[in-house]
C-alpha positions as CSV (number, residue, x, y, z in Angstrom):
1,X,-83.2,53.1,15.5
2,X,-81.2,55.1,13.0
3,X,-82.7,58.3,13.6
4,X,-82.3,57.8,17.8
5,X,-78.4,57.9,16.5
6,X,-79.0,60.7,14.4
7,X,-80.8,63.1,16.8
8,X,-79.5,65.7,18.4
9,X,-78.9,64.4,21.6
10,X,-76.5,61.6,20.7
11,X,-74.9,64.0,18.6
12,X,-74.8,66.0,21.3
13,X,-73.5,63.3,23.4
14,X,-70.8,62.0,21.4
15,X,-69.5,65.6,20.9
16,X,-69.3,66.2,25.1
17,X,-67.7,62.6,24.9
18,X,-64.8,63.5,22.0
19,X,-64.7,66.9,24.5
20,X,-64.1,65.1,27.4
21,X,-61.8,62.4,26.1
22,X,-59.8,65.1,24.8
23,X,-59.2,67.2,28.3
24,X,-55.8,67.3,29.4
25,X,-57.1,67.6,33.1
26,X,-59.1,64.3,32.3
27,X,-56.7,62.8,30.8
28,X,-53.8,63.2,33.7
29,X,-56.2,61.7,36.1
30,X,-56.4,58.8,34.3
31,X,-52.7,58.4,33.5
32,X,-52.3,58.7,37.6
33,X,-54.6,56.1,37.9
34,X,-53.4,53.8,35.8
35,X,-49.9,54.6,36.7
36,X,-51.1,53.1,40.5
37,X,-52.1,49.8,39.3
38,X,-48.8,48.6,39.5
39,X,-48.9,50.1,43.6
40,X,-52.2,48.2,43.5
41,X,-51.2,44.9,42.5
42,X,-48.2,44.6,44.8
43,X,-50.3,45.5,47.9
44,X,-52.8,43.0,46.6
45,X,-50.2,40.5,46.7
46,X,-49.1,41.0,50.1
47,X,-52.6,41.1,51.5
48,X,-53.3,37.8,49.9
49,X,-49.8,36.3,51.3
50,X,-51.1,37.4,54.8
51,X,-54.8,36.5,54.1
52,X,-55.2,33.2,52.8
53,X,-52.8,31.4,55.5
54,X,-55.3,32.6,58.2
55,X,-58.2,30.9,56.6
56,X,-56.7,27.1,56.9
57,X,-55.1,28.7,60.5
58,X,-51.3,29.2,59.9
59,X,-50.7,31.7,61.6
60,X,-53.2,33.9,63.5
61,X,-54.5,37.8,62.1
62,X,-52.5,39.8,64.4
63,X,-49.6,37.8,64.5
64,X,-45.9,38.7,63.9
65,X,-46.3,37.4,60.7
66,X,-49.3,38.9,59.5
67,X,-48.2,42.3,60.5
68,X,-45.0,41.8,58.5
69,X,-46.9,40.3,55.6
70,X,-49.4,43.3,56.2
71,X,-47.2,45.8,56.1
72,X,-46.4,46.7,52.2
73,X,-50.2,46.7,51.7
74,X,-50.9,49.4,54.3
75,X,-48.2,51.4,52.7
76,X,-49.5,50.9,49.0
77,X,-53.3,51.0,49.4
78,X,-53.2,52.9,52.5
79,X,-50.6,55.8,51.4
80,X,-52.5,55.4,48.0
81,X,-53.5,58.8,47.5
82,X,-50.2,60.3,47.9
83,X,-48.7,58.0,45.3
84,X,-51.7,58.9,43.1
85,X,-51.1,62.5,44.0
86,X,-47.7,62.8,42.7
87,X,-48.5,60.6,39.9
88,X,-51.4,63.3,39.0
89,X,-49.1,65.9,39.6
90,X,-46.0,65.0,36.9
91,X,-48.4,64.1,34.4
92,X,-50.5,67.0,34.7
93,X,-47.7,69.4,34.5
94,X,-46.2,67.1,31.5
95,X,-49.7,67.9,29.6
96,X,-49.6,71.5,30.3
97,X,-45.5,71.3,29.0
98,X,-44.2,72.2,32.5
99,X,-41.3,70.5,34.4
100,X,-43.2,67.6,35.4
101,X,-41.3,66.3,39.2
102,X,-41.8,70.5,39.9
103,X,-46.0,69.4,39.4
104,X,-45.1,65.9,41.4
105,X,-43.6,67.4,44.4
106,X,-45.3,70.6,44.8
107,X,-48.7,69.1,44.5
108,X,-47.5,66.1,47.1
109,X,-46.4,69.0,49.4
110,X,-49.7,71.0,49.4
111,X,-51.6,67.4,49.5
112,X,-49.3,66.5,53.0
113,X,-49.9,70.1,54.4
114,X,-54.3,69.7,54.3
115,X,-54.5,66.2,55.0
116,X,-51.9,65.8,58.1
117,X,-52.9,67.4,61.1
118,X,-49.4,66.5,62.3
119,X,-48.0,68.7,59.8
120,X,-49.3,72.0,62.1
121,X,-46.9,70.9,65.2
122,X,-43.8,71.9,65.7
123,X,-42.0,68.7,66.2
124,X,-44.5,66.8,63.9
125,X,-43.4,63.6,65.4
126,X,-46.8,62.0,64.3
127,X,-49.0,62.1,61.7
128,X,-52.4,61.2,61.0
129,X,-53.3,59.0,58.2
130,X,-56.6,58.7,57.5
131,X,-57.2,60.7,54.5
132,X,-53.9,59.2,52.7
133,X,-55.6,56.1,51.4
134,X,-58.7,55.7,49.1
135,X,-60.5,58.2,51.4
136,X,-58.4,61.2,49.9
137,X,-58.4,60.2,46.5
138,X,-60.9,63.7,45.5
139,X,-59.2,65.4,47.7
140,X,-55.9,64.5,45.8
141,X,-57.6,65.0,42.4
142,X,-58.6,68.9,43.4
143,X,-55.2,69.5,45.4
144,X,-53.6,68.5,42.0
145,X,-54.9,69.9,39.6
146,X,-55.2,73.0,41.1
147,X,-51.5,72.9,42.5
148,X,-50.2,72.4,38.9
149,X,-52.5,75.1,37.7
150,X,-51.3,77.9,39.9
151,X,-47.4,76.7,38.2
152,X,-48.8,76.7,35.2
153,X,-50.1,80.3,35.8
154,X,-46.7,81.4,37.0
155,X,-44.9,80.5,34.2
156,X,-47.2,81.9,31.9
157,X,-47.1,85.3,33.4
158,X,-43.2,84.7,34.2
159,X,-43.9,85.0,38.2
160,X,-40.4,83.1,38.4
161,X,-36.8,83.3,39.6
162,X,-34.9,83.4,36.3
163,X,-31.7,82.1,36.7
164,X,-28.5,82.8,34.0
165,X,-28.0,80.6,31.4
166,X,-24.8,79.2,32.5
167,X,-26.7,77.4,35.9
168,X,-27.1,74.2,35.7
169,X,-30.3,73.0,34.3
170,X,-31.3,70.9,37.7
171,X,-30.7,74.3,40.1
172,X,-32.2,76.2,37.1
173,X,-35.1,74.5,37.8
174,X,-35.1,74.2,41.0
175,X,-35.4,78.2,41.6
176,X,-38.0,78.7,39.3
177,X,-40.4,76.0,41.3
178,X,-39.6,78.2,44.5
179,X,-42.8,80.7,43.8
180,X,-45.1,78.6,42.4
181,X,-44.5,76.2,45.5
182,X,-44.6,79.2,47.8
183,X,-48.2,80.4,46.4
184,X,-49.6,77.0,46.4
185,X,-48.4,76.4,49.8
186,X,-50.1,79.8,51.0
187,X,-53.0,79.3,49.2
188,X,-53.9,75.9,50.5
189,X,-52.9,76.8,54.0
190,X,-55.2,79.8,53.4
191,X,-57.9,77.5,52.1
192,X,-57.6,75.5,55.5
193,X,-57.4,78.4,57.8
194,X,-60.6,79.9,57.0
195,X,-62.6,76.8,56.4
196,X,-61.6,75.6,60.1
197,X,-62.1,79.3,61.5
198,X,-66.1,79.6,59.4
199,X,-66.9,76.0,59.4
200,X,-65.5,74.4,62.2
201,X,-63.9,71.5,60.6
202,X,-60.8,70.8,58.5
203,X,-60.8,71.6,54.5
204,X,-60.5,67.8,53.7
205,X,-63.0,66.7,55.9
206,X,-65.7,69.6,54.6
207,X,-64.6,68.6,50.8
208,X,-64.9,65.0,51.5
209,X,-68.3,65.2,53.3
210,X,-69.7,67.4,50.8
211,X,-68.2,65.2,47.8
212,X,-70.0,61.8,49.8
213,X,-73.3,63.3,50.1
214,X,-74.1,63.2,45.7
215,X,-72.3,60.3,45.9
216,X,-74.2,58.1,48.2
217,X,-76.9,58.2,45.6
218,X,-74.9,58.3,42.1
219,X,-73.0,55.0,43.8
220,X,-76.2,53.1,45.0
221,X,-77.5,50.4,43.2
222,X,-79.8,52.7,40.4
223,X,-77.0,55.4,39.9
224,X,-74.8,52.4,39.5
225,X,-77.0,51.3,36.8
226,X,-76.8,54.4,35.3
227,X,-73.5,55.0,35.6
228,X,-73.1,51.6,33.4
229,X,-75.5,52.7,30.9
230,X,-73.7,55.9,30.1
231,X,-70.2,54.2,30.0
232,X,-72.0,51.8,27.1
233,X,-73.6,54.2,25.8
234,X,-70.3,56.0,25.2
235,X,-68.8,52.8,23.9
236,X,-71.0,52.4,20.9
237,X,-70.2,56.1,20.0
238,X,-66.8,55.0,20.1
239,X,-65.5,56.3,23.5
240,X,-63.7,54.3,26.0
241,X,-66.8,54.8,28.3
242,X,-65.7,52.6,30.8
243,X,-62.0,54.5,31.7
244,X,-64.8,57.9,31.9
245,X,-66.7,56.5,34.3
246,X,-64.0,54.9,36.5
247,X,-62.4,58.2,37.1
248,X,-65.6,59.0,38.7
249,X,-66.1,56.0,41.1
250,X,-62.3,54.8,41.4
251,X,-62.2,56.8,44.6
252,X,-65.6,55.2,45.8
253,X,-64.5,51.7,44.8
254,X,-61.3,51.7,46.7
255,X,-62.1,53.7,49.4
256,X,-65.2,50.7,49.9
257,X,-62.5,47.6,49.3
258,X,-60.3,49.1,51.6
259,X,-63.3,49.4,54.5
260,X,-63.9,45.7,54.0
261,X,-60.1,44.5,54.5
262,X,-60.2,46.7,57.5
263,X,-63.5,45.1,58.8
264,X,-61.6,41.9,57.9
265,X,-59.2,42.3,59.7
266,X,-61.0,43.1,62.9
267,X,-64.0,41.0,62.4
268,X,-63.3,37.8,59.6
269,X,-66.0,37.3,57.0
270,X,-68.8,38.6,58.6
271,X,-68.1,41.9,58.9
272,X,-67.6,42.6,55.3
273,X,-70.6,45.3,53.9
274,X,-71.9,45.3,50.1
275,X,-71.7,48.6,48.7
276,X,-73.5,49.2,45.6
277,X,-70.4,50.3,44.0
278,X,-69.3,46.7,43.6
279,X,-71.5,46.2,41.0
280,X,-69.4,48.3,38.4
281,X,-67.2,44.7,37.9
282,X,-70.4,43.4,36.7
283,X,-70.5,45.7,33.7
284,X,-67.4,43.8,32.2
285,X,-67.1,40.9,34.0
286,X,-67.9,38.3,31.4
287,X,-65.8,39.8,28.8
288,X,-65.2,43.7,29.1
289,X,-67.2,46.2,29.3
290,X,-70.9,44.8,27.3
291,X,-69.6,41.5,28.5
292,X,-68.6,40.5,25.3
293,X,-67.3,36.9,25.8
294,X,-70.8,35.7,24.6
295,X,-70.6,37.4,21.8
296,X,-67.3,36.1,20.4
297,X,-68.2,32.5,21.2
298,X,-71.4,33.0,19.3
299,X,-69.9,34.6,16.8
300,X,-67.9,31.2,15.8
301,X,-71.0,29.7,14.3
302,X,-71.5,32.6,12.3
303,X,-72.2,32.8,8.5
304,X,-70.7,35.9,7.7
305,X,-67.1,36.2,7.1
306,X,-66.7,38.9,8.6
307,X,-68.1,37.7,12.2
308,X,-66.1,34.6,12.2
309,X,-62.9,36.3,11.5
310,X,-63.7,38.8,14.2
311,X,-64.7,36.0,16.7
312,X,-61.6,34.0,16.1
313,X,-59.7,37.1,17.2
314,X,-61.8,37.9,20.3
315,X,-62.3,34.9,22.2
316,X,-58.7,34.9,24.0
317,X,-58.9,38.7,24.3
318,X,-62.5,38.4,25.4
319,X,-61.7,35.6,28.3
320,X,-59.1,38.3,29.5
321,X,-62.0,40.6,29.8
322,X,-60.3,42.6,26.6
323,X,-63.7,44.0,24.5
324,X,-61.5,45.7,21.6
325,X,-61.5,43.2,19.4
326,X,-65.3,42.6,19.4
327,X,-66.4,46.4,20.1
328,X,-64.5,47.7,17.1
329,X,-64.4,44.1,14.8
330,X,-68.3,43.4,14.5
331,X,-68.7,46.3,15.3
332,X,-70.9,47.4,17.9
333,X,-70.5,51.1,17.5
334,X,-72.8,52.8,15.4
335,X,-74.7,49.5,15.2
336,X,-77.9,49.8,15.8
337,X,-78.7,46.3,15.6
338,X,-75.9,45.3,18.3
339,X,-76.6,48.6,20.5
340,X,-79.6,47.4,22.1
341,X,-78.0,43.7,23.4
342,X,-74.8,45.8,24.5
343,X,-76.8,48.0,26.9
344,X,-78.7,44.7,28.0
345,X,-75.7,43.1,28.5
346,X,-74.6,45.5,30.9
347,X,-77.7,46.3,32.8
348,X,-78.6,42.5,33.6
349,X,-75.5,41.3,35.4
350,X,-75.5,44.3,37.3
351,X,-79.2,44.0,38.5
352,X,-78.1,40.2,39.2
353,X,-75.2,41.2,40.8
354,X,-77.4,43.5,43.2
355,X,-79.5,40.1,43.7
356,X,-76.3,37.8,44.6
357,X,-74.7,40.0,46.7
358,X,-78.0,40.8,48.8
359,X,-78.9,37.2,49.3
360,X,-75.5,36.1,50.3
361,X,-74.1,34.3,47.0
362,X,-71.7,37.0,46.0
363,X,-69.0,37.9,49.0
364,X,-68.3,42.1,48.8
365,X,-64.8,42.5,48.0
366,X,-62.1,43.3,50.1
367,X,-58.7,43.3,48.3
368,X,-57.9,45.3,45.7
369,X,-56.4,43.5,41.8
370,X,-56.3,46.1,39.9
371,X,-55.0,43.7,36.6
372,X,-56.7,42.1,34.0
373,X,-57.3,38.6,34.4
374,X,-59.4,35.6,33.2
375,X,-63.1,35.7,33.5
376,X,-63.7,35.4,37.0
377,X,-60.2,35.2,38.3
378,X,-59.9,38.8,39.8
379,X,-63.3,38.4,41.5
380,X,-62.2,35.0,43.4
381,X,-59.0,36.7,44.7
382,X,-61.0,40.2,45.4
383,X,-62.8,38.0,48.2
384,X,-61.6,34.5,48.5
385,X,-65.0,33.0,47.4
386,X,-65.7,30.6,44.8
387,X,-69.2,31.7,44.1
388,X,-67.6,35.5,42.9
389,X,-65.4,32.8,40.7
390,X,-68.1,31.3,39.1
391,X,-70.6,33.9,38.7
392,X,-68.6,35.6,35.7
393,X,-69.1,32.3,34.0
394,X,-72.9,32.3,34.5
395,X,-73.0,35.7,33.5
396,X,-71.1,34.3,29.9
397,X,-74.8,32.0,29.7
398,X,-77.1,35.0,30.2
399,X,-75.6,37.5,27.9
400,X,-75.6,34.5,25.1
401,X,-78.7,34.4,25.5
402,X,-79.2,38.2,25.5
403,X,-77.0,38.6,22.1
404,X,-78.2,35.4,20.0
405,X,-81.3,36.8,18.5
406,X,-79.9,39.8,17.6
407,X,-76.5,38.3,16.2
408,X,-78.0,36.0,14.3
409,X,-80.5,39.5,12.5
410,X,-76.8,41.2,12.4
411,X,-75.0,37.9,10.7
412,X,-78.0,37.4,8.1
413,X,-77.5,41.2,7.3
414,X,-74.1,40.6,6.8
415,X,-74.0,37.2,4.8
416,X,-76.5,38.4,2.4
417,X,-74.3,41.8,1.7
418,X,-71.2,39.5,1.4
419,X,-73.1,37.2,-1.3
420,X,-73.7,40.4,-3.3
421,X,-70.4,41.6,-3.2
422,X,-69.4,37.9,-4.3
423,X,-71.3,37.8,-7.0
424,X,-70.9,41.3,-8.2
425,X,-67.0,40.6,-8.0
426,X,-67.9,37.4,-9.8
427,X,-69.8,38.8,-12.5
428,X,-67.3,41.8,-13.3
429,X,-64.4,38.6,-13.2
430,X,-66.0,36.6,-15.8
């Protein structure tokens, strides 16, 4: 096993990682992200005030009150992108040293000008929508960071209106965002022009069907899988594996929550659809990513020190779905002994998760919580079902039983180093 994490590969591996971890590009798209969670949440709220009263028949779906209930969570999750756009923007152009609001509202701007057909009227008195929600989330990403790039470019090379020192800071910078705006604005409409001219179809729609197409199969049930063995194998080399791979399928995973509440809406329980992607909540659903809950507990009973001390500290975190503690206390990186019941414990309540939700136990989700919670907590209020609440819990009993036998190899390693130490420390004492 030592020599697997000594080969080239995982070297290899763990260097792209560090690499990757370390992009600025990367980095702002997960700051945007984050950033929306707090959009997220409050939607989330909303859709549950106007949810949950229909089920014991308050008030009807479709009614006054629904719609006004409604209404914050079509313009969170539904406008999502452009708050995630902006969001992408600003902290892009904070990596890269720029005037970060210059990055937020230029690359909104260019973002409103593909996806709004409105936008190419005149009068513009309506817009469409469609790709402002989870939809144009990849959309937003490339529109940003190339946006912010272009600015980035004209500063560099000075392509700006320099104004005299005695101008205000705020007009300053106001003048020097007017040619970077102006080229990404040209370039974009540019962009748009000749794709609808060659292709026949829109620039988002061509980007979006060509991003779905790799995507149908890295987000079905086996690339899923392998999406979760990556983002632990990345954990146990250190890297928050997890936040890599959610950057990937974020888009996915809302874009699929968001076609559930619309089916919802319109046609109740029954017309909710499980897509594959679900099953990335399994991956960390019993105690963060490795579902580490299991671990802790067991870890209580332990003989070493060292475990117990560890344990005691991650057992709250753990039933918050917090991994920290136990990921970097036992520790599971770099431990080859813990590495193989890690990987297990991420790969079995997924391929469980694929079982439940095909034979009707699990309910697909179809608002979004974007929080951390207790062990099953964001599940229940993701779809209103009490088997998605207890599932978590079962997944807590499998996993237990996928750690023991190698905790209890890993805790006899340990207790027998401590005793040495003891009685080296005890010998040199007396």
């Amino acid at each position: 096993m030592d020599k697997i994490f000594e080969s080239k590969f995982m070297k290899a591996l763990q260097a792209a990682g560090e690499k990757i971890g370390a992009n600025k590009a990367i980095n702002s798209i997960q700051a945007a992200f984050m950033g929306s969670m707090g959009i997220i949440m409050v939607g989330a709220v909303f859709q549950l005030s106007a949810v949950i009263p229909t089920i014991f028949k308050v008030f009807e779906v479709g009614s006054d009150i629904y719609n006004i209930l409604y209404a914050p969570y079509n313009l969170s999750m539904n406008f999502l992108s452009v708050w995630f756009v902006f969001q992408l923007g600003y902290n892009y152009a904070k990596q890269l040293g720029l005037k970060p609001m210059t990055g937020a509202i230029n690359s909104t701007l260019c973002f409103f000008l593909l996806v709004t057909e409105g936008a190419q009227t005149a009068s513009m008195t309506a817009i469409t929508t469609g790709n402002l929600g989870g939809t144009g989330l990849f959309l937003a990403i490339l529109v940003g960071l190339i946006t912010v790039r272009i600015y980035h470019f004209c500063v560099t090379k000075k392509i700006v209106i320099k104004m005299p020192d005695v101008v205000p800071p705020f007009l300053a910078d106001g003048f020097s965002a007017i040619v970077p705006a102006f080229l990404s604005i040209v370039l974009w409409t540019l962009v748009n022009v000749v794709c609808t001219m060659t292709m026949g179809t829109s620039f988002p729609n061509l980007f979006i069907g060509l991003i779905a197409m790799p995507l149908s199969y890295l987000t079905g049930v086996w690339g899923m899988i392998l999406l979760g063995l990556i983002a632990g194998l990345m954990w146990i080399f250190g890297i928050h594996g997890t936040m890599m791979v959610y950057v990937a399928i974020m888009p996915v995973l809302l874009e699929c929550t968001a076609a559930n509440a619309a089916a919802y809406a319109s046609g109740g329980v029954e017309a909710l659809v499980y897509y594959p992607v679900a099953l990335f909540g399994m991956m960390a659903c019993a105690g963060g990513t490795g579902n580490t809950l299991a671990l802790a507990v067991l870890g209580l009973k332990a003989k070493s020190e060292q475990i117990r001390a560890v344990a005691k500290a991650g057992v709250i975190p753990g039933v918050f779905n917090i991994n920290e503690p136990i990921t970097f206390g036992y520790p599971i990186m770099y431990n080859p002994i813990l590495a193989i019941p890690y990987l297990l414990a991420i790969v079995i309540p997924m391929f469980l998760g694929h079982l439940a939700f095909t034979f009707g136990l699990l309910r697909p989700g179809f608002i979004a919580v974007g929080s951390v919670m207790p062990v099953g907590i964001a599940e229940f209020l993701a779809s209103l079902n009490p088997m998605n609440l207890i599932f978590p819990w079962l997944m807590v009993l499998v996993t237990g039983l996928i750690y023991y036998p190698f905790l209890k190899a890993y805790d006899k390693q340990l207790y027998a180093k401590e005793q040495e130490a003891k009685a080296l420390e005890e010998g040199q004492s007396a």
